[in-house]
N, C-alpha and C positions, 0 to 999 in steps of 0.2 A: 035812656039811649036815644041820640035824635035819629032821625029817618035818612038824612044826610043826602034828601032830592038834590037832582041838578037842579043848579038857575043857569040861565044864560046868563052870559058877559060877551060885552060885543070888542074882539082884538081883531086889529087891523081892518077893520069891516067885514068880517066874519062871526055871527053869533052864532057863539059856540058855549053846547053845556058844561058849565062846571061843578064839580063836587068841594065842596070843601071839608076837611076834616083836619084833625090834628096831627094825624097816623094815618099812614097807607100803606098794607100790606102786602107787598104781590109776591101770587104763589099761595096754594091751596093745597099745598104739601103737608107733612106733617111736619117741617119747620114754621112754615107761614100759621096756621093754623095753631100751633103752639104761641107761638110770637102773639097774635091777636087772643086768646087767651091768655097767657100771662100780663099783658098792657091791661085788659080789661080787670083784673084780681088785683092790679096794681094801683087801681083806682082812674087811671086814665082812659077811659072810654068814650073820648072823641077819636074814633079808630072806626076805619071803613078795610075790605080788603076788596086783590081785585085778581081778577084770574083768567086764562086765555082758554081755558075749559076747565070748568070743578072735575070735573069726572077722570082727566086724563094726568098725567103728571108720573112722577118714578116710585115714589111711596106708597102711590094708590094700588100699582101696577109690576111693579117690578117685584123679585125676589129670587130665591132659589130654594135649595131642598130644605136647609135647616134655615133660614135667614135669622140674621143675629145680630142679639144690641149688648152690645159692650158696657160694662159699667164694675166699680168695683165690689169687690167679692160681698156676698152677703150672706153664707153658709157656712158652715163648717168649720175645723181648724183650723185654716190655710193661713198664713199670715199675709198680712196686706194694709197698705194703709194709702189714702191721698199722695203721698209725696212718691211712694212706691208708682205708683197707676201713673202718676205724672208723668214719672221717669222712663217706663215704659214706653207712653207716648211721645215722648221726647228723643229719644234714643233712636227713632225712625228716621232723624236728620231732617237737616230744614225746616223744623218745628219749631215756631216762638214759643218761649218757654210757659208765658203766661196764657197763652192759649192750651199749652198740656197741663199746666195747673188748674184754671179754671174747669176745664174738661173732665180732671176729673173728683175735682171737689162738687162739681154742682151731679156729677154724676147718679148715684144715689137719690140725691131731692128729683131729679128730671124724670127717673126710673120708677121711682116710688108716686108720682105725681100721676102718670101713666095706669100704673097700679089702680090707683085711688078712683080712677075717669074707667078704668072696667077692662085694662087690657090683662088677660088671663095668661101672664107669667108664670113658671110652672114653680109650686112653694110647695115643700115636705107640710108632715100635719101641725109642727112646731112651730111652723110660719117664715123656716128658712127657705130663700131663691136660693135652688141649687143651680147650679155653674157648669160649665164644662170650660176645655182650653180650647182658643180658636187660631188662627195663623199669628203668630208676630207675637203671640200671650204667655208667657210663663207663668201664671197665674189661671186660674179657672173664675173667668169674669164674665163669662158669655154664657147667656140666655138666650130661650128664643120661643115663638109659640107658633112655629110649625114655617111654611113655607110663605106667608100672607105677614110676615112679622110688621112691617110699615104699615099694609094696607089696614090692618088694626089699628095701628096706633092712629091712623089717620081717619077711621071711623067714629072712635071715641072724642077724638079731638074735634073733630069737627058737631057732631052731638055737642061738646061741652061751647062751641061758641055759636051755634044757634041756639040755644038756650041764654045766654048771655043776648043774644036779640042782635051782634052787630050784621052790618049791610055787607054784602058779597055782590062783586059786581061783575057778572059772568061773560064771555064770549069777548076778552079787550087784548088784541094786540099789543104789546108794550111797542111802541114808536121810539120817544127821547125821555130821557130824563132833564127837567128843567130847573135849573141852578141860577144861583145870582151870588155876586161876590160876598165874602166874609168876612167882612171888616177885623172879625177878631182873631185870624186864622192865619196872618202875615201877607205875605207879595203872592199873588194868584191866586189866596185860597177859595174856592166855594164851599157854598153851602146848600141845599134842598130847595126847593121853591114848590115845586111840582110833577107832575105827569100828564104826558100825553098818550092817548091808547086811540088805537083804530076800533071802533067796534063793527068786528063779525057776523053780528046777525043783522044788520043794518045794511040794504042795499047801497052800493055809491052813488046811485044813477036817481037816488030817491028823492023824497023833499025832507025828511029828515037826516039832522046832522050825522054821518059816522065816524063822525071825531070826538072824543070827550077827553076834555082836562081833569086833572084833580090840584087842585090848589092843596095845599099841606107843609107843615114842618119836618116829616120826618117820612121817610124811606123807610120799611122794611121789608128788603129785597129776597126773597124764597121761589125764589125763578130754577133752580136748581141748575146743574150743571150745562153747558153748552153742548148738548147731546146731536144738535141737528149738523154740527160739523161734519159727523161720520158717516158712510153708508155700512160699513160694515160694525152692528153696535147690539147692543142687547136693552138699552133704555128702551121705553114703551111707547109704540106707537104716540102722539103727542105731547113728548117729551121734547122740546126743542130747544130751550132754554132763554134768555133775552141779556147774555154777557155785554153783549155790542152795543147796548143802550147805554150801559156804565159807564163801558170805556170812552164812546163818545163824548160823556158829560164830564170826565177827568179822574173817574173814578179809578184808582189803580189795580195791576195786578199784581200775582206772587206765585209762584214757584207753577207759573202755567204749564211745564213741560211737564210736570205728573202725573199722568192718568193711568189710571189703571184696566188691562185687557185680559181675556179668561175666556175659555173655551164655553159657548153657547151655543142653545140650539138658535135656528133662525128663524125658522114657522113651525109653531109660535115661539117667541122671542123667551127666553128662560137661561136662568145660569145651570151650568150641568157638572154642578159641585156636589159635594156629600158622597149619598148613597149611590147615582147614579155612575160615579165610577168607580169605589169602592167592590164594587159588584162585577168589574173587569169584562164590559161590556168589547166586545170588537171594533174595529176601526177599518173602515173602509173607505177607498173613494173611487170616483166613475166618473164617466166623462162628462159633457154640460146634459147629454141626452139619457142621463141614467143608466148607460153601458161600460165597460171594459172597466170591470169589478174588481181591483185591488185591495188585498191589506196591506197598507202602507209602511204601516210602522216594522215591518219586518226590514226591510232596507237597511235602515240605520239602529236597528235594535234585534240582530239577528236570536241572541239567548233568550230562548220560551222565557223561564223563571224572572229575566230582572224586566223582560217587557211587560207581562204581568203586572210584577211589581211595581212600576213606574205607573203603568193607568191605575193603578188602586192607588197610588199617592196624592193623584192631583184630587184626590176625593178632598184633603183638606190642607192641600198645598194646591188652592186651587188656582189665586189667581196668577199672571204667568208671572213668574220672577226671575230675572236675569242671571242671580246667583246660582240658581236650581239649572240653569239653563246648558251648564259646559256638560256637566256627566249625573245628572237629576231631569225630578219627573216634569222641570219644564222646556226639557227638550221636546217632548209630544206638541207641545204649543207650535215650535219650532217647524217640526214637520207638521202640522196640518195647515199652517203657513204657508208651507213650501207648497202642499197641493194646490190650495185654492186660490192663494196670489201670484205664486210663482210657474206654475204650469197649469191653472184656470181650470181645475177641477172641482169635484163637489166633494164633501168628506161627509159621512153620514155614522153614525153608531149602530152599531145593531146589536142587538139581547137578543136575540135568535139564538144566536149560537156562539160558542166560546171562540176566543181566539183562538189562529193558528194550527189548533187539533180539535175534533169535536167533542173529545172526554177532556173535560175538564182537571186537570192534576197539580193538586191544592201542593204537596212536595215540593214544588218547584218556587213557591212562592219564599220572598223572604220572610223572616224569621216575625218581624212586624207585621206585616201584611196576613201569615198563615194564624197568628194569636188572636189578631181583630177577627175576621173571619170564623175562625173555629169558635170563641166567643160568643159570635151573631148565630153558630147552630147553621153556614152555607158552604160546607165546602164540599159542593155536590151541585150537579146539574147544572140548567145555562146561566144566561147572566140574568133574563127577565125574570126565572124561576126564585133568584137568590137577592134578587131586587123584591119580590113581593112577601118573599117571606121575611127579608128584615124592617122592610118599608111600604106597606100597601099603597098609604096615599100617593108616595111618591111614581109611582103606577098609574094611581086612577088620577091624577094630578094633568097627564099629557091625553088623558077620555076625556076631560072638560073643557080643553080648552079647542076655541077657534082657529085655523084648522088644526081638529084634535089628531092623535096620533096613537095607536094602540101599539105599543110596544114588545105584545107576544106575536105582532101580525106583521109591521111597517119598521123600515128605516127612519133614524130619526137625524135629519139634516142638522151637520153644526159646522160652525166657523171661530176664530179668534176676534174674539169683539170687543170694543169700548165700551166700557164699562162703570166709572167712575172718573171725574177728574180732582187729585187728590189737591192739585193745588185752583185757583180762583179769585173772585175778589179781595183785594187786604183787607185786614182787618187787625183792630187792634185789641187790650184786654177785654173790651167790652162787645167786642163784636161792630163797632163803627168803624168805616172807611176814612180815608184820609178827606172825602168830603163830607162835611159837617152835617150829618142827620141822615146820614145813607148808611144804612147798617143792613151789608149780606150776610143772612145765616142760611144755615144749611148747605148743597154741596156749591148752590155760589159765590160762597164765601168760601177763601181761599186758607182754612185753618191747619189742614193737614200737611203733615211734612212726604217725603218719600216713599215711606214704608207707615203703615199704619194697623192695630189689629183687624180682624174682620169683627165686623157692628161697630166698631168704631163713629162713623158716618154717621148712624141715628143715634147717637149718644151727643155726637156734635151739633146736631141740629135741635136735638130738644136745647143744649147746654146753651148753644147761640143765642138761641132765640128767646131765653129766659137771659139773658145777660144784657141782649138788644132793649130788650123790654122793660128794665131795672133803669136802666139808663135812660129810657128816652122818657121813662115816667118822673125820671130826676132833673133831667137836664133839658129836654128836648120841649118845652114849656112855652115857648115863644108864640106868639099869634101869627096863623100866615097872613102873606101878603097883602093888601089893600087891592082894590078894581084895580087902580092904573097902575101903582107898581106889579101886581102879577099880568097885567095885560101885558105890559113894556117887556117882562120876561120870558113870555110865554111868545111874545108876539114872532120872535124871527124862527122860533120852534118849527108852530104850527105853520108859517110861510115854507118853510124848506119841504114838511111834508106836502101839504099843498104841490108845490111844484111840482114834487115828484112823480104825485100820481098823477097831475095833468101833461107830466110828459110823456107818461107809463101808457096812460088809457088813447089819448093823444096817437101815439105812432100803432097803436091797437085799430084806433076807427080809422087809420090813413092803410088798413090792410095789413102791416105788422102781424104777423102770426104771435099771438101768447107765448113768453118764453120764460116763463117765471117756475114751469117745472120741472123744468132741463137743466135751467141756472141751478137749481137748487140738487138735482141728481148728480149735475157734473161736478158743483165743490164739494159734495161727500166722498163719492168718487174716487176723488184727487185725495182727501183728504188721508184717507181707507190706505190707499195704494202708495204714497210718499210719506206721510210722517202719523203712520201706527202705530203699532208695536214693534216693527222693523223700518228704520232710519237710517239715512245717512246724510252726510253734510251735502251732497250733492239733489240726492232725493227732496232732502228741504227746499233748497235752492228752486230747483223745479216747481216746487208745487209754489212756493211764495212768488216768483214772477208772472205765475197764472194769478194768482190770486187780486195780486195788485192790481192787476192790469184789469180784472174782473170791478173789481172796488173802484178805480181811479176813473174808469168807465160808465159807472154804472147809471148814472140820471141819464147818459144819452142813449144805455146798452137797454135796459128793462122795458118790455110791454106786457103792457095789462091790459084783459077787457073790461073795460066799466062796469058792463055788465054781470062779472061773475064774480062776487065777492070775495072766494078763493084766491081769485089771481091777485086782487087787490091786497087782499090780506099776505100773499106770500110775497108781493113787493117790498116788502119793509121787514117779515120774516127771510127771506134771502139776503135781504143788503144786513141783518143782523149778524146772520150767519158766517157773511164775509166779512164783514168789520173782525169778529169773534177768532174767525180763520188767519185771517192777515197779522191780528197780533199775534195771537200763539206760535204759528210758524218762524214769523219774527222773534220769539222769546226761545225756540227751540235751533234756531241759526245762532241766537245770542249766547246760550248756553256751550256748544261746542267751540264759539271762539269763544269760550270763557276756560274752555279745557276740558270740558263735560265728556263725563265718556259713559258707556253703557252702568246703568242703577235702574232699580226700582222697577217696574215692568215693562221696561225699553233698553231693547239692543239698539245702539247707535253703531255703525259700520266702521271699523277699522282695520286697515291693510295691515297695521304691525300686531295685532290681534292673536288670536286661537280661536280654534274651531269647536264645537262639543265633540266632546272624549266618546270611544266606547262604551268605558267603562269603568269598573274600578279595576285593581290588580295591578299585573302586569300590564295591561293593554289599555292603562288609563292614560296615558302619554300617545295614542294612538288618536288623532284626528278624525272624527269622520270626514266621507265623502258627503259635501255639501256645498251649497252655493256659498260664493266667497264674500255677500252680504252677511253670511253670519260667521264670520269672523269678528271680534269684539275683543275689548279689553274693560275691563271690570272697575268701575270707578272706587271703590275699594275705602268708601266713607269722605272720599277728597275733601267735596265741597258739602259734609254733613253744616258744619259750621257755618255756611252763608246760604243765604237766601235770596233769589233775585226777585227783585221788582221791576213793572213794568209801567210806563205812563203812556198814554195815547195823547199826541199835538197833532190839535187842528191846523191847518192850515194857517199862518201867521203868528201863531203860538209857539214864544220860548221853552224850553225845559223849564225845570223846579229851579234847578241849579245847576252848578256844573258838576256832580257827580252823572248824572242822567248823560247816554250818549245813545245813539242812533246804532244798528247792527252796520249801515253802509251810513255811508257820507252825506247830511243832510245837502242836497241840490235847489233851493229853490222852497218855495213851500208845494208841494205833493198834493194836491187836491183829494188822492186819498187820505192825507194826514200819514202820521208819521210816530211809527210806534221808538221809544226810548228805551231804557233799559239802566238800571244799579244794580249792584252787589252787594248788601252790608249782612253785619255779623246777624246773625241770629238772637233775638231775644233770651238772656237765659232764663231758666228755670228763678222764680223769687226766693228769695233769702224768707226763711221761715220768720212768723211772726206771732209769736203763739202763748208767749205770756199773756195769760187772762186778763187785769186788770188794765195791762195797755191797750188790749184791743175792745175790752170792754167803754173803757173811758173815752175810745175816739167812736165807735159805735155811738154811742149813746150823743158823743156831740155833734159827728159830722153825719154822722151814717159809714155806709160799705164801697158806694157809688160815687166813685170820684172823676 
């Protein structure tokens, strides 16, 4: 394994450090990390990774009560097979078929690899992984090893590629991605060249460089989800993501409006699925100063018994789903909505004490809810009492953490947060973008459809990144660049950065107050508050003419101090953030004039709509009182069958083609650039291939990796 030192190369009269290697991983995830393991077993170990903190990210740091990796059955009687799991996943809409294939043929090898590197799966004395069912599963395919299930996987993995000796190259801003044409790829296509990163722990004001390139063939992008759009979110403090690098280089999108939201707490940041409402903790909310103490959910859920009910569902109907939403348990999502965005209050949990009445009375529950329960040995006392006896850790889990939170003593603050983005980079069977050598796995890679099971996501990111890594050890073989050819490519890169920070730092020393963490407060903000989990075609509209106008501004709008590497650093983490922002919203305006109506964990606003019901019975036809943004009509599978994509034009930049069009009327070229938009059918599912001697026979001539 070489050492993969920078050398200097001097572009445009700036030497500047380069790495060169064959492979570049970014992301320190347990996709990334997977990915740079798998290349290196593949025999390709000119492979470096890079990362904007090892320590931070959503694998390392995220989870919730049971956290879960999906994979198919590996216990028991149950029937099941590849094509089965496939189909599953595919039935969630807007899922290419070969990507629910792949996911979950390789599922088993990805799982059992995991296995093998030390993550303690929980296996009978027989050596069967027993299973449970998780949301969206008719099968018992989820596993889990407790509440840390990534942050394992991501400890082992990372053991297995320090030991393999490859370089990690810590504290690097992702900047641009650097592309050059592709002769083999048709009219516009690119291809990989390189990377440029700001490094962090480098001062600007210094004598050494805080710019470094990586010369390289191949991308593997484990940047994870575009997290730093939102303020209101449950990803982990430095989680931010680096979408906006892609887009900028042409790298496309897919089914951006997907994301998925779910009731969390907020300090500390945590999903509050499972046991913690399971246990049918209270609901409360107060004003910004901690007064005028409400239980909310009475309002709109007057019956003790199905209110109950409903918070003990979203224990494993957790995250929020639209369907669940007219007269199900993700009406709750709905109102604690209403508190905290719609009349700016705080909503908190308490295990203190039982809802509504202080004795607790197990009778009233539904007939599912009272059999779980009675089962668990809780249908007595309060909610913290009935939480520790079915789940301790999940108890002392809110004692450890910073600021920790004892739950027989304190409220525990939560909100409806972003949580996932189920769609992301395209990608095709192998896990490669439509630019040649840039392959996103993990969540930013754009592989999930609409609906997807829960663990799903870490099943995708090992599958990705073992399918990236097949690939790029087959195909991806090319020598980079030469001095002057990667200079000439790198060179108007690193000039645009350049500019920016000396206009940034520039209106800073002319007295400019630093505005780079307001910029950055104010588009999560907007983000949070117009296109959540609660939309509408108007609400978009709004928040995308802020945005623009943010973006189209931005080299003369941003100041930086020179001297605080933060602010430096968050000039280029902001403008990501808007680039990232301006197309999504633009693909979330695209999608309703596409016809788009409320799916998957987003209410879009509709005036010809329904309101959520009461309830069942009689008085299921009965409306509640509610704001008449959640009014909705249910897309009801419309557009399972198509999948949008998105392209970002630079400025002067044609479409692909003419299937590509603009959400408004291209004017001019836009100095922000100019996001586009298609609709095509959905990949299907592959035609089985499963006669031995045929597949053995092209095996053995060609290989698998085509």
């Amino acid at each position: 394994m070489t050492h993969h030192d920078p050398q200097d190369l001097r572009i445009d009269g700036h030497l500047v450090p380069v790495v060169t290697a064959q492979t570049v991983v970014v992301g320190t995830g347990s996709a990334g990390y997977c990915a740079a393991d798998r290349l290196v077993q593949a025999g390709h170990d000119d492979v470096v990774m890079v990362a904007d903190k090892i320590g931070a990210g959503a694998s390392r740091n995220a989870g919730s009560d049971k956290q879960t990796y999906y994979k198919l059955t590996l216990s028991g009687g149950d029937d099941d097979s590849v094509r089965e799991m496939a189909q599953t996943l595919y039935s969630g809409g807007a899922m290419d078929g070969d990507n629910a294939l792949a996911e979950a043929a390789l599922s088993a090898r990805g799982f059992l690899h995991l296995v093998d590197l030390g993550v303690p799966f929980p296996q009978n004395r027989y050596g069967e992984f027993i299973g449970y069912k998780t949301d969206h599963d008719p099968r018992r395919r989820a596993t889990s090893v407790g509440p840390y299930t990534s942050r394992t996987m991501v400890e082992k993995l990372e053991a297995k590629v320090q030991r393999d000796g490859t370089r990690v190259f810590d504290e690097c801003r992702v900047v641009d991605v650097v592309t050059v044409p592709d002769p083999d790829g048709g009219p516009g296509a690119r291809r990989v060249a390189g990377l440029l990163v700001l490094r962090t722990d480098v001062p600007h004001d210094g004598a050494a460089s805080p710019w470094l390139l990586f010369r390289c063939t191949n991308l593997v992008y484990a940047t994870g989800g575009p997290a730093g759009m939102y303020a209101t979110r449950v990803f982990p403090n430095g989680q931010w993501g680096a979408s906006g690098a892609a887009y900028r280089a042409g790298v496309h999108g897919k089914n951006l409006t997907e994301w998925q939201f779910g009731l969390a707490s907020t300090k500390p940041r945590w999903n509050v699925s499972g046991t913690y409402m399971q246990v049918v903790p209270r609901f409360v909310s107060t004003d910004a100063d901690g007064g005028d103490e409400r239980e909310f959910l009475t309002e709109a859920v007057p019956d003790y018994g199905r209110l109950l009910s409903l918070v003990f569902l979203k224990g494993y109907q957790w995250p929020f789903d639209i369907r669940k939403a007219l007269d199900g348990s993700s009406l709750i999502d709905l109102l604690v909505y209403r508190e905290t965005v719609l009349r700016g209050r705080r909503v908190f949990l308490d295990f203190r004490r039982n809802p509504v009445q202080d004795a607790f009375d197990p009778s009233a529950l539904s007939p599912e809810a009272y059999a779980y329960l009675e089962k668990a040995d809780v249908l007595f006392g309060t909610p913290v009492q009935r939480l520790r006896r079915m789940n301790e850790p999940a108890y002392q889990f809110y004692l450890d953490k910073n600021p920790y939170v004892d739950l027989e003593k304190d409220m525990l603050e939560v909100d409806v947060c972003a949580q996932h983005n189920n769609g992301g980079l395209v990608v095709d069977a192998w896990w490669q973008s439509n630019v040649t050598g840039f392959y996103p796995v993990g969540e930013a890679g754009g592989a999930h459809g609409v609906y997807r099971p829960g663990g799903a996501a870490l099943n995708s990111g090992q599958v990705g990144a073992t399918r990236a890594a097949q690939h790029v050890a087959a195909h991806g073989t090319t020598p980079p660049l030469d001095d002057a050819a990667f200079a000439a490519a790198a060179g108007p890169v690193l000039g645009a950065a350049l500019d920016l920070t000396a206009r940034a730092t520039g209106r800073a020393a002319a007295g400019v107050p630093d505005n780079t963490g307001d910029l950055l407060r104010e588009v999560q903000v907007l983000m949070s508050a117009k296109a959540g989990p609660v939309r509408s075609a108007e609400s978009i509209h709004e928040a995308l003419v802020q945005v623009h106008a943010w973006l189209r501004d931005y080299d003369d709008l941003v100041t930086a101090d020179a001297g605080s590497r933060r602010a430096v650093n968050r000039t280029f983490l902001v403008r990501d953030i808007l680039t990232s922002a301006y197309v999504y919203l633009s693909a979330m305006a695209d999608y309703v004039a596409h016809g788009g109506r409320s799916r998957g964990s987003v209410l879009y606003t509709d005036a010809a709509g329904s309101l959520p019901h009461v309830g069942h019975g009689p008085d299921a036809a009965t409306e509640l009182d509610l704001p008449e943004i959640f009014r909705f009509t249910l897309d009801g599978g419309a557009l399972d069958e198509e999948v949008q994509e998105t392209a970002w034009l630079a400025p002067g930049e044609t479409a692909p083609d003419g299937a590509w069009a603009p959400v408004v009327p291209r004017d001019g070229d836009d100095p922000a650039g100019t996001p586009v938009f298609r609709w095509r059918p959905r990949r299907p599912l592959p035609e089985d291939d499963d006669f031995f001697e045929n597949v053995w026979r092209e095996f053995r001539e060609h290989g698998n990796v085509l």
